[in-house]
C-alpha positions in Angstrom: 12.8 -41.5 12.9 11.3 -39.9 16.2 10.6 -36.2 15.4 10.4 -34.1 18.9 7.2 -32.2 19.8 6.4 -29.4 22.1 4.1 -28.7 24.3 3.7 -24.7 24.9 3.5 -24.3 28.7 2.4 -20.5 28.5 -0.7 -18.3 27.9 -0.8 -15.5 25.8 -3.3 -12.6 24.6 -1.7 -10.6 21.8 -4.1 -9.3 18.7 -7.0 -11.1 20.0 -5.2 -14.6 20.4 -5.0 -16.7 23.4 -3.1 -19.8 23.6 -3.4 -22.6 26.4 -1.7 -26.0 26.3 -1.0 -26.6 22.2 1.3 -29.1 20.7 3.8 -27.9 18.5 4.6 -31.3 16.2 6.9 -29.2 13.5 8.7 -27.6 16.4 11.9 -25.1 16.0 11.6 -22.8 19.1 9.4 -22.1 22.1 7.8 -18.8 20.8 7.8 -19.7 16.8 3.9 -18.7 16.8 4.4 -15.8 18.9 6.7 -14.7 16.2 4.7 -15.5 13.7 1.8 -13.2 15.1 3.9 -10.5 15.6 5.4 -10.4 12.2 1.9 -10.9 10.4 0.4 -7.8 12.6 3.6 -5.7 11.7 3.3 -6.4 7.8 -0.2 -5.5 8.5 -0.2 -2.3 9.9 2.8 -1.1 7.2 0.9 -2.4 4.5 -2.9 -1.6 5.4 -1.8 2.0 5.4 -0.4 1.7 2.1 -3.7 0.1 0.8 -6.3 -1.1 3.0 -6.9 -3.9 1.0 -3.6 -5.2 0.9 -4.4 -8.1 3.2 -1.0 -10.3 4.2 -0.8 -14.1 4.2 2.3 -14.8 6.5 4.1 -17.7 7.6 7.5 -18.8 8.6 9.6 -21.8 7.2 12.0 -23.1 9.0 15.2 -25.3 7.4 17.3 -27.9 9.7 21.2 -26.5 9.2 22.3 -29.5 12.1 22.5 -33.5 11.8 19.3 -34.1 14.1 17.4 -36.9 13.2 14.9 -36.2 16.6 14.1 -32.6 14.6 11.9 -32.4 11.5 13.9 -31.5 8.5 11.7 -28.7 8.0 8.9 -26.9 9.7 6.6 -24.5 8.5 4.4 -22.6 10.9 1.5 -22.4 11.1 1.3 -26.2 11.0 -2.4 -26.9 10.9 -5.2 -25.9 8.5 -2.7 -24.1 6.5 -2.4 -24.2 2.8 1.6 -25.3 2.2 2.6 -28.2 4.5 6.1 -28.4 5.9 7.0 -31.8 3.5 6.9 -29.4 0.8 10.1 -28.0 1.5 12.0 -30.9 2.2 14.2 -30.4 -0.9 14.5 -26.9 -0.2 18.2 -27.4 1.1 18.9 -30.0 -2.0 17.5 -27.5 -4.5 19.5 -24.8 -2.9 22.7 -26.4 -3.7 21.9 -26.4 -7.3 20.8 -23.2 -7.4 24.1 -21.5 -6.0 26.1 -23.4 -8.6 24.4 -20.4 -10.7 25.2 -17.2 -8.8 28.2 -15.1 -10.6 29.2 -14.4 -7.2 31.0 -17.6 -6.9 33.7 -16.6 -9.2 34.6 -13.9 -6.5 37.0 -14.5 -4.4 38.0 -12.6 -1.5 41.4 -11.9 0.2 40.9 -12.4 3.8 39.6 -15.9 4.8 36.8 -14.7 7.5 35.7 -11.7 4.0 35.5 -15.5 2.2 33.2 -17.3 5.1 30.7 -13.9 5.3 30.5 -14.5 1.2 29.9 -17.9 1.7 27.0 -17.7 4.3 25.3 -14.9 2.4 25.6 -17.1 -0.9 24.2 -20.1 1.1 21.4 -18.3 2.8 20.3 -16.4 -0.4 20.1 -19.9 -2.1 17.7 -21.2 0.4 15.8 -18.2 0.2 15.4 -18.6 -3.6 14.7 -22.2 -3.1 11.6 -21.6 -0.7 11.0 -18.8 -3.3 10.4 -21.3 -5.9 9.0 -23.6 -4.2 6.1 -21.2 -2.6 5.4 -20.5 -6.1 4.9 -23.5 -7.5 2.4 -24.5 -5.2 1.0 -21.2 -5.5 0.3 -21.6 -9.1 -0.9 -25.3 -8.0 -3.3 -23.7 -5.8 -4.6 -21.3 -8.2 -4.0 -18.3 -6.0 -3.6 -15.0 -7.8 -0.4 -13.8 -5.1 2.8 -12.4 -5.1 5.2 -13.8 -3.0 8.2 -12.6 -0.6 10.8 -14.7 1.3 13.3 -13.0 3.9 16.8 -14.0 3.9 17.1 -16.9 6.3 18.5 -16.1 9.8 19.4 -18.9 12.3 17.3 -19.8 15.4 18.5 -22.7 17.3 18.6 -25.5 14.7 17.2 -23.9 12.1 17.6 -21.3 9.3 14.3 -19.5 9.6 12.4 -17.0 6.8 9.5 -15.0 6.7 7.1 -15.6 3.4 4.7 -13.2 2.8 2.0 -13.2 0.0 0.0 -10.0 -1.3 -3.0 -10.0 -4.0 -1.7 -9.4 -7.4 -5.2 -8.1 -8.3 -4.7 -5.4 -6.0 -0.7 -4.6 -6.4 -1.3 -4.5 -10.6 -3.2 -1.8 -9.7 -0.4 0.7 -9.1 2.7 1.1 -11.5 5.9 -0.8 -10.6 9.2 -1.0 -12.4 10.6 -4.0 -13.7 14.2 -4.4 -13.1 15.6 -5.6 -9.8 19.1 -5.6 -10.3 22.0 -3.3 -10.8 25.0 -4.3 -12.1 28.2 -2.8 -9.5 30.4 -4.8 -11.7 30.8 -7.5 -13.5 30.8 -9.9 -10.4 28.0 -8.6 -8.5 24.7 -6.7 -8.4 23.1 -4.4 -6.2 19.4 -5.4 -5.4 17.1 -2.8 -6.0 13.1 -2.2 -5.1 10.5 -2.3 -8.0 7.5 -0.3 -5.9 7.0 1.2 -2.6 5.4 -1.9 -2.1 8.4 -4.1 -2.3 10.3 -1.6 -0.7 8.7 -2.0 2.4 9.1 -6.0 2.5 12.7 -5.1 2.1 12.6 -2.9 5.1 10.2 -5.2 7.2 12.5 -8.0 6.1 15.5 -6.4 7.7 13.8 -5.6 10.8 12.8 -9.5 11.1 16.3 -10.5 10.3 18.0 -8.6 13.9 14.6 -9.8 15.5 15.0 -13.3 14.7 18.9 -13.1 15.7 18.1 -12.3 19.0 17.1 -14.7 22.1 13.9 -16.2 21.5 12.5 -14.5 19.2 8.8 -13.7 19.6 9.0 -14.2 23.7 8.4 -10.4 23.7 5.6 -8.9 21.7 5.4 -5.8 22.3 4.7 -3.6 19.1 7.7 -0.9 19.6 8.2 -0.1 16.2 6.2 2.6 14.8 4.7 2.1 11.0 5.3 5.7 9.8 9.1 5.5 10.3 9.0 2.4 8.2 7.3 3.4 5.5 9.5 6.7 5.6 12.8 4.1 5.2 10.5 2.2 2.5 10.1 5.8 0.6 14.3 6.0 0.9 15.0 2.3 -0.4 12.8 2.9 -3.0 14.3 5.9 -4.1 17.7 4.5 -3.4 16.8 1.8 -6.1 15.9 4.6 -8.4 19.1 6.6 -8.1 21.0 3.6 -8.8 19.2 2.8 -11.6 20.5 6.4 -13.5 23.7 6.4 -12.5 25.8 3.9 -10.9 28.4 6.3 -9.5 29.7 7.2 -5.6 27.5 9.3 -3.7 25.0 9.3 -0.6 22.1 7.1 -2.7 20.2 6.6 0.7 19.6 10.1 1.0 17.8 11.3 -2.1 14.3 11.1 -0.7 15.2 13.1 2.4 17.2 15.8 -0.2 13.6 16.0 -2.6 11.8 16.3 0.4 13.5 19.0 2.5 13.6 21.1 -1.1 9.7 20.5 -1.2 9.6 21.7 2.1 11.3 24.9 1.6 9.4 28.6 0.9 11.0 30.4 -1.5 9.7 34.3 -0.9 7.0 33.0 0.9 5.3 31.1 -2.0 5.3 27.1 -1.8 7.4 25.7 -4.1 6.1 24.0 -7.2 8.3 22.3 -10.7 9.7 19.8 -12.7 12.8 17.8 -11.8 14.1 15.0 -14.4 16.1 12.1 -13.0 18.6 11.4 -15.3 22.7 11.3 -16.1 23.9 14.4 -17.5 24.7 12.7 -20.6 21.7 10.8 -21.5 21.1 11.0 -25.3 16.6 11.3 -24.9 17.3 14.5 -23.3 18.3 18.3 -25.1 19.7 21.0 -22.1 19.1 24.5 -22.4 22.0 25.8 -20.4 24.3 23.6 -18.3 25.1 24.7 -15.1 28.8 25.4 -15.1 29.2 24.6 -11.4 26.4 22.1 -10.4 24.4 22.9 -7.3 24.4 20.2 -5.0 21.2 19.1 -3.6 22.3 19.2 -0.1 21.9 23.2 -0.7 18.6 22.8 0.0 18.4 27.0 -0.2 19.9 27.3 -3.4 18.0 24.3 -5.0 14.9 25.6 -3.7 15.5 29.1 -5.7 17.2 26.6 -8.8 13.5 24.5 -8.2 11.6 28.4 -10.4 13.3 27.4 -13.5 11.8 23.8 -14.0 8.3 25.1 -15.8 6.9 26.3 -18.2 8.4 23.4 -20.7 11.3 23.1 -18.8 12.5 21.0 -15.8 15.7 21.0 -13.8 17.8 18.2 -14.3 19.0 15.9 -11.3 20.9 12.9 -10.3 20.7 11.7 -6.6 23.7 14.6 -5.7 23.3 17.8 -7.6 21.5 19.7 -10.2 23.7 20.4 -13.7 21.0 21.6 -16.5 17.9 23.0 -17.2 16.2 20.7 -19.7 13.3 20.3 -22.4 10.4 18.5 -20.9 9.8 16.5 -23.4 8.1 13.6 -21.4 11.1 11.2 -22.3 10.4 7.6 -21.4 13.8 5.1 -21.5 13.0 1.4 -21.3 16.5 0.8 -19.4 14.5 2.9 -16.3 17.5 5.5 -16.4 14.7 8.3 -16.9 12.5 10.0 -14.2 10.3 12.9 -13.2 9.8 14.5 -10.2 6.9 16.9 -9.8 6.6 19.2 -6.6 3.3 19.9 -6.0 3.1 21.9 -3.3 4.1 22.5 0.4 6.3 19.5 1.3 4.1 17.4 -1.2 5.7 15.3 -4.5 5.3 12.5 -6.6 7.6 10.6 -8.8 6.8 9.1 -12.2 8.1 6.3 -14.9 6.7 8.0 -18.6 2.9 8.2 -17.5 3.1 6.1 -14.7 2.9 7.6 -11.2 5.4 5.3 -8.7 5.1 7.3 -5.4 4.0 10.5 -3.9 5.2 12.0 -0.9 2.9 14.0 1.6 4.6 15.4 4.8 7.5 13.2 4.8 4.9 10.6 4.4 5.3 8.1 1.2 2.3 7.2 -0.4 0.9 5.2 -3.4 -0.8 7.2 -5.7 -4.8 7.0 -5.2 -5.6 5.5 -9.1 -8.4 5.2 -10.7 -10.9 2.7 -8.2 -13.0 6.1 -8.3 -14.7 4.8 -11.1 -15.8 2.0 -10.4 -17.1 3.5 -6.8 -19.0 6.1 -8.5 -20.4 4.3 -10.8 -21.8 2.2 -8.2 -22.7 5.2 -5.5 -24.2 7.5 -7.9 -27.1 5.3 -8.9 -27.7 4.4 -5.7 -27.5 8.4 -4.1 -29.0 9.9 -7.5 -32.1 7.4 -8.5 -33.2 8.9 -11.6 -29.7 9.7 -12.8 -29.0 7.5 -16.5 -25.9 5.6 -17.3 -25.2 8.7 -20.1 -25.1 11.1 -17.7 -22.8 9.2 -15.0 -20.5 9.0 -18.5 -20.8 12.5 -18.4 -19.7 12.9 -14.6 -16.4 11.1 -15.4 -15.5 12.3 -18.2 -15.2 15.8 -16.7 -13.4 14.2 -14.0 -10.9 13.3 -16.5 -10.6 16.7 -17.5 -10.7 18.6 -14.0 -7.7 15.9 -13.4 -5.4 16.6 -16.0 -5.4 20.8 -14.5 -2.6 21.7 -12.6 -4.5 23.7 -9.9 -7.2 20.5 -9.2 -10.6 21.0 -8.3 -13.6 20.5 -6.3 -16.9 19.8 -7.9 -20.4 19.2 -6.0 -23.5 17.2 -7.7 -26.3 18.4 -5.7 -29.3 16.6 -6.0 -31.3 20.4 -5.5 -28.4 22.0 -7.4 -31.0 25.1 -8.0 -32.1 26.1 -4.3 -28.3 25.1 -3.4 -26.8 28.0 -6.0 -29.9 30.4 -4.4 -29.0 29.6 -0.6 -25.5 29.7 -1.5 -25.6 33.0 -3.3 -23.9 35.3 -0.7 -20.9 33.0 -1.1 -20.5 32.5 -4.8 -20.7 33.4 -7.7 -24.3 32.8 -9.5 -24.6 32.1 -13.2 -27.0 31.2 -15.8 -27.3 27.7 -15.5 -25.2 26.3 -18.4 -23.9 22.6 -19.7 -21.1 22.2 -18.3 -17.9 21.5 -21.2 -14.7 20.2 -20.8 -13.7 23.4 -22.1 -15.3 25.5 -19.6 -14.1 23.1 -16.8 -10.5 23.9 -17.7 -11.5 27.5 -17.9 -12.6 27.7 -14.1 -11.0 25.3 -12.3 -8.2 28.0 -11.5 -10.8 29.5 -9.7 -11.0 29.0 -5.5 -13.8 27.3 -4.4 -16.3 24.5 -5.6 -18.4 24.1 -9.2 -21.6 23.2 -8.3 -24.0 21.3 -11.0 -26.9 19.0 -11.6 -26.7 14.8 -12.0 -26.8 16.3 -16.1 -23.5 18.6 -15.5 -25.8 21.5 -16.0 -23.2 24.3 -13.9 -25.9 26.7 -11.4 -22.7 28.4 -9.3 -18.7 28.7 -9.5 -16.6 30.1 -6.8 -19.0 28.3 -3.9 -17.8 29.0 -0.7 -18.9 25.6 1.2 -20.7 25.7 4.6 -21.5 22.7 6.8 -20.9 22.5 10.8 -17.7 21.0 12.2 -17.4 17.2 11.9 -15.6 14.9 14.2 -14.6 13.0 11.0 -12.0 15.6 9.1 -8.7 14.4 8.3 -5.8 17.1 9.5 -3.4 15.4 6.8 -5.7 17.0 3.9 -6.1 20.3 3.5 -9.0 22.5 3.6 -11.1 22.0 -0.1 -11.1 18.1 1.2 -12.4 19.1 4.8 -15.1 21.7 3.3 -16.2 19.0 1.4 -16.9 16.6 3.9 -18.3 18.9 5.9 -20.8 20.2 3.1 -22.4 16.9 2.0 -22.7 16.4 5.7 -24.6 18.6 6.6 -26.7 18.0 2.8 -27.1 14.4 4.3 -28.5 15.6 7.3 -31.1 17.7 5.3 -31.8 14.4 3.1 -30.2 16.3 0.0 -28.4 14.0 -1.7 -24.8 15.0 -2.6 -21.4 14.0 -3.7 -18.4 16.5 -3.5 -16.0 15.0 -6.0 -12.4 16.5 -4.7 -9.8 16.2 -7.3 -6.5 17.1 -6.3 -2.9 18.2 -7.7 -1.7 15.2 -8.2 -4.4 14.0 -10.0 -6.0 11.9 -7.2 -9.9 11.5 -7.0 -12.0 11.6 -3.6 -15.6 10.9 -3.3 -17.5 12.1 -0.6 -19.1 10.7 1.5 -17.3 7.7 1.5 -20.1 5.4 0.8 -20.2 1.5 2.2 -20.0 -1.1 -0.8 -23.1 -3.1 -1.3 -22.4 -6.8 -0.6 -24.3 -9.5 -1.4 -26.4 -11.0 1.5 -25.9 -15.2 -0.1 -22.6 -14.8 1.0 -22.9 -13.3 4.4 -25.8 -16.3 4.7 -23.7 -18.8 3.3 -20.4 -18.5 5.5 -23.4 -17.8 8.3 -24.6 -21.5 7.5 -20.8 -23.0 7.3 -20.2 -21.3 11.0 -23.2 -22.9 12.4 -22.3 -26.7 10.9 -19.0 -26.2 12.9 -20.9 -26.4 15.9 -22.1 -30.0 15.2 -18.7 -31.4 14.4 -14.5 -31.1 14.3 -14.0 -27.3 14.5 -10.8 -26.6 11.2 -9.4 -24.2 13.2 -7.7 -22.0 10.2 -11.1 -22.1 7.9 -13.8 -21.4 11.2 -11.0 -18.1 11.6 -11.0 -17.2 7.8 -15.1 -16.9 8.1 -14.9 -15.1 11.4 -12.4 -13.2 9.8 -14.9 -11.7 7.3 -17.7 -12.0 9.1 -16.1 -9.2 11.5 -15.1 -7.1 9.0 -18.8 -6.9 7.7 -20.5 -6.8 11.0 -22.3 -3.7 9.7 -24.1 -6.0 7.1 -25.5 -7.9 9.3 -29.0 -8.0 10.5 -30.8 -8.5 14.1 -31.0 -12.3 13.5 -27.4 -12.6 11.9 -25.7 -11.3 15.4 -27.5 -13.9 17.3 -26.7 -16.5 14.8 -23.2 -15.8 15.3 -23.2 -15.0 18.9 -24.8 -18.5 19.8 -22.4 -20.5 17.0 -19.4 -18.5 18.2 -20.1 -19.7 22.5 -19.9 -23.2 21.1 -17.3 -23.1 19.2 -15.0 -21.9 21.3 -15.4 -24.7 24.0 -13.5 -27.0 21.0 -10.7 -24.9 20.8 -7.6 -24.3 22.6 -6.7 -21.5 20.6 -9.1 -18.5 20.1 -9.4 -15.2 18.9 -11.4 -12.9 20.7 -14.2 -11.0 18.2 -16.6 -9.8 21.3 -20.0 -9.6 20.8 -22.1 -8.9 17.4 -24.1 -6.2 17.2 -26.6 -4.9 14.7 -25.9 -1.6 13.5 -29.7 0.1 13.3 -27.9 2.7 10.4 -28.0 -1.0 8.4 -30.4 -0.4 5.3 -31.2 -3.6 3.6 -32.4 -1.8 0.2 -29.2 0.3 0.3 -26.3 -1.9 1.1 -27.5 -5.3 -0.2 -26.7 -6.5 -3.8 -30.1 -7.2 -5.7 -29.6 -10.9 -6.8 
C-alpha cells in the first residue's frame, strides 16, 4: 500500500516555531501542524489563567471517512517523538461501530429523513470520539501517566474526520472540587451533556470553537490569535452553570443565562451598601429543605432590582431559595448536601464577587464577571516551605501555630490580613500613629475571631505573640500591584516591600472573604540543582549525536522556565549546546539567549541534597 507524504513548502514563525522544508508522512492537510500549534497555545492561555500549572499536552487524530488506499488510515499529529503513534488508532473506526450499537439514541427515530441523517452523523461522530476516548486511555494507563483526557467531537477536513485530544494533570485538577455526574436525562431517549468543573467547562467551550475552526478552509493557514481568553472563560463560567441548573430542575427556561442573572444581582447596590447573602439552588419542592415563607408570586431573577432588595433576607440562618428563573422561598440554611447534585449554595461576597458550592466544597467563584477556581489550600505547603527559609530561627511548633490561626481567620466572614514581622516590636512602635498599640499578648483563636472585624492588619511575632491591631500599612508604590484585588492585598504587598528593602523579614498573610489565602511576597520555590544539572548534561549529549526533536524541546522546555535557577556557567552551557543543536534541525523554537539572573542566591533557592 503506497501511503502519500508531504512536503511543507512554507515557513512559519508562530509561538516561537519556525518550520522549513519538513515531511509530513501521516499527512491529512497542508496546515495540520499549524493547527495543532494554534490549538495547544489557545488551551494554554485559557487554562494557565485558570491554574498556572495546568500545563496542556495536545494533539490531533485524524480518522480516514474515504476509500483511499494512497492515505494512511489514521494520522496522529504530531508524528514524531510523540508518545501515542498513529497505528494505535487504527481500530478506532472498528471499535466505534461497536460502541454505537450502545447509545439509547438509536431507538429514536425521527420524522423528517434529512432530522434522521443529522442524528445519524452526530451518533457516528460521537462514537469515534469515544473510541479515541478509550483508546487514549488505555495507553495512558500503559504509559503510566497520571492525566485526564479530552477528545473533541470529530469534524471533517478533506479525507478525514479530525479531533482535538487534550490531556491535564490529575495531580493538579484533584486539587479543586468537581462534580460527578455528566449527564441529564431530557427523557427517556436522550441526555443532555453537562460540565463537571469549570475546568471541563472550558474544554467544552474550546472544543466548540475548534469544531467551526476545523470546518473552515484550511484550517490552521491563518494563525492569528483573535479570540480573547477572558470571553472564554466567561462562556466556560455560563456552561458550567448551565450544567448546574439542569442538574435541579429539568424544566423550560433560559438555562444559559443563570450566571449572567447571579452576576448582574452581585453587581447591584442596594442603598448604597454592596450586596452580600445566601442563595440555595434547589427545586421548590425538594424534601432536604424547610421554607420559612413562600413567596406567593415568585420574583424572577431577571428583576435584577427587586432580587437585589429580595438578596437582605438570605442571612442570618436563612438563604433565599433559587432555581435558574426566579426566587420562591426564604429557606433554613441548614447546609443541606444531596448526593443526586440537585442542592447548591451561592454566597455573594461582595461587589460583583461570588462563589458557588457542592456541601463543603467550593466549585467556582466569580470576580468581575470573571470565573475563577477557588485558590485552595497549596498555602500550606508554601508556607511551610517559605517561612523557614524567611524566619531562620522559627520551630516547626510555631509554624503549626501560624496555620492554625489561618484556619481560624479563614472561617470569619469579614477575612483578614495578618503580618509576621521579623522586628514585630520596633514595627508596632514605628507604626504607632497608625494603629492601635497593645500589650503584647498570645495571640488565640478566640481573640482572632474577636478582631478580625476590625479594618486593618494584626501584626505579631514568628510565636503569634499580637504587638498592634488596626495597622494602617505603609510602603511606597510598587509597579507590581494587581488592580483586580482590592486594597488590603495591595497594602500588603506594598508593606513587606518596602520591609524587604530594609532587610526585615516579613510575610503579610491576606486572607480573604471567600476563604482564599495569599502569601506575600510571592516567594520562588526552591528546586533542586541535580536536576537542572542533569537535563543540563542530557542537552549537551545531544550535541554529539541524532537530536529527538520532541525530548531536546521537553528539556528546553523547562530549562526556560527555570532560567532564574541557573548560574553563570549554566547559561553558557546552554547557550553553546543550544547553537549546535539547532544546525540539526529543521524545526526550531526560538528560546533567545540565557541569562544569569545576579538576584540568583544559591543558599536560598537550591534544595539541600
Amino acid at each position: 500500500m503506497l501511503f502519500l507524504s508531504r512536503l511543507r513548502q512554507h515557513t512559519k514563525l508562530i509561538g516561537g516555531y519556525m518550520s522549513v522544508g519538513d515531511i509530513i508522512n501521516h499527512f491529512m492537510w497542508s496546515y495540520q501542524e499549524h493547527y495543532r500549534v494554534h490549538a495547544s497555545l489557545l488551551i494554554e492561555s485559557v487554562v494557565g489563567k485558570l491554574d498556572a500549572r495546568l500545563r496542556p499536552d495536545v494533539f490531533l487524530v485524524g480518522i480516514l471517512v474515504e476509500n483511499d488506499d494512497q492515505k494512511h488510515p489514521v494520522c496522529v499529529e504530531p508524528e514524531n517523538d510523540f508518545w501515542i503513534q498513529s497505528e494505535e488508532y487504527n481500530h478506532a473506526l472498528t471499535d466505534a461501530h461497536t460502541i454505537r450499537t450502545g447509545y439509547k439514541e438509536n431507538r429514536l427515530q425521527q420524522s423528517h429523513p434529512i432530522a434522521q441523517e443529522n442524528q445519524d452523523d452526530r451518533l457516528f461522530r460521537r462514537s469515534i470520539r469515544d473510541s479515541i476516548q478509550l483508546i487514549t486511555e488505555k495507553r495512558v494507563q500503559d504509559e503510566h501517566k497520571d492525566v485526564e483526557v479530552w477528545v473533541s467531537y470529530p469534524q471533517r477536513v478533506d479525507a478525514y474526520l479530525v479531533s482535538v485530544v487534550v490531556t491535564l494533570p490529575k495531580e493538579i485538577l484533584h486539587e479543586y472540587s468537581a462534580l460527578q455526574t455528566t449527564t441529564v436525562p431530557l427523557h427517556d431517549l436522550r441526555d443532555i451533556v453537562v460540565t463537571k468543573s469549570l475546568v471541563d467547562a472550558a474544554m467544552h467551550v474550546l472544543f466548540n470553537i475548534f469544531n467551526d475552526e476545523l470546518d473552515g478552509h484550511n484550517p490552521g493557514k491563518s494563525m492569528r490569535m483573535t479570540r480573547n481568553t477572558e470571553d472564554i472563560l466567561k462562556s466556560a463560567g455560563r456552561e458550567f452553570m448551565f450544567g448546574i441548573a439542569c442538574r435541579v430542575e429539568m424544566k423550560r427556561g433560559t438555562f444559559h443565562d443563570f450566571y449572567d442573572h447571579i452576576s448582574r444581582i452581585s453587581a447591584m447596590k442596594y442603598e448604597r451598601r454592596e450586596g452580600t447573602g445566601h442563595l440555595i439552588v434547589a427545586k421548590s419542592d425538594h424534601p432536604l429543605l424547610s421554607n420559612r415563607l413562600v413567596f406567593s408570586e415568585p420574583v424572577r431573577l431577571t428583576e435584577t432590582r427587586h432580587m437585589r432588595k429580595m438578596l437582605e433576607l438570605g442571612s442570618r440562618g436563612s438563604a433565599l431559595q433559587i432555581n435558574h428563573e426566579c426566587a420562591f422561598a426564604l429557606t433554613q440554611d441548614v447546609g443541606a448536601v444531596s448526593d443526586e447534585e440537585d442542592i447548591y449554595s451561592i454566597r455573594i461576597l461582595g461587589h460583583h464577587h461570588w462563589m458557588i458550592k457542592h456541601g463543603s466544597n467550593v466549585l467556582m467563584g466569580s470576580l468581575g464577571g470573571q470565573p475563577y477556581l477557588p485558590v485552595i489550600d497549596r498555602y500550606v505547603v508554601s508556607l511551610r516551605d517559605d517561612l523557614p527559609r524567611l524566619f531562620e530561627q522559627i520551630t516547626v511548633k510555631e509554624i503549626d501555630r501560624i496555620l492554625d490561626l489561618i484556619r481560624v481567620a479563614r472561617q470569619e466572614t469579614h477575612g483578614a490580613l495578618i503580618v509576621i514581622s521579623g522586628d514585630a516590636p520596633n514595627e508596632a512602635l514605628r507604626l504607632e500613629a497608625q494603629s492601635t498599640s497593645i500589650e503584647p499578648v498570645s495571640l488565640t483563636s478566640a481573640i482572632l475571631s474577636d478582631l478580625t472585624s476590625m479594618d486593618g492588619a494584626i501584626l505579631i511575632d514568628t510565636q503569634c505573640n499580637c504587638h498592634a491591631i488596626g495597622v494602617i500599612l505603609d510602603g511606597m508604590a510598587t509597579g507590581h500591584g494587581d488592580r483586580a484585588r482590592g486594597s488590603r492585598f495591595n497594602s500588603a504587598l506594598k508593606y513587606v516591600q518596602s520591609r524587604a528593602a530594609e532587610s526585615i523579614p516579613t510575610i503579610a498573610l491576606v486572607i480573604s472573604e471567600d476563604g482564599t489565602v495569599d502569601a506575600l511576597p510571592h516567594i520562588r520555590p526552591r528546586v533542586f540543582r541535580s536536576l537542572l544539572v542533569s537535563l543540563m548534561n542530557e542537552l549537551v549529549s545531544m550535541t554529539r549525536g541524532q537530536v529527538a526533536r520532541r525530548r531536546y524541546y521537553e528539556v528546553m522546555d523547562f530549562l526556560s522556565k527555570h532560567r532564574f535557577y541557573l548560574l553563570h556557567e549554566d547559561c553558557e552551557t546552554i547557550n553553546n549546546s543550544v547553537e549546535i543543536i539547532d544546525k540539526q534541525l529543521y524545526t526550531r523554537i526560538v528560546y533567545g539567549t540565557f541569562e544569569h539572573d545576579e538576584s540568583m542566591d544559591e543558599a536560598f533557592y537550591y534544595i539541600p541534597e
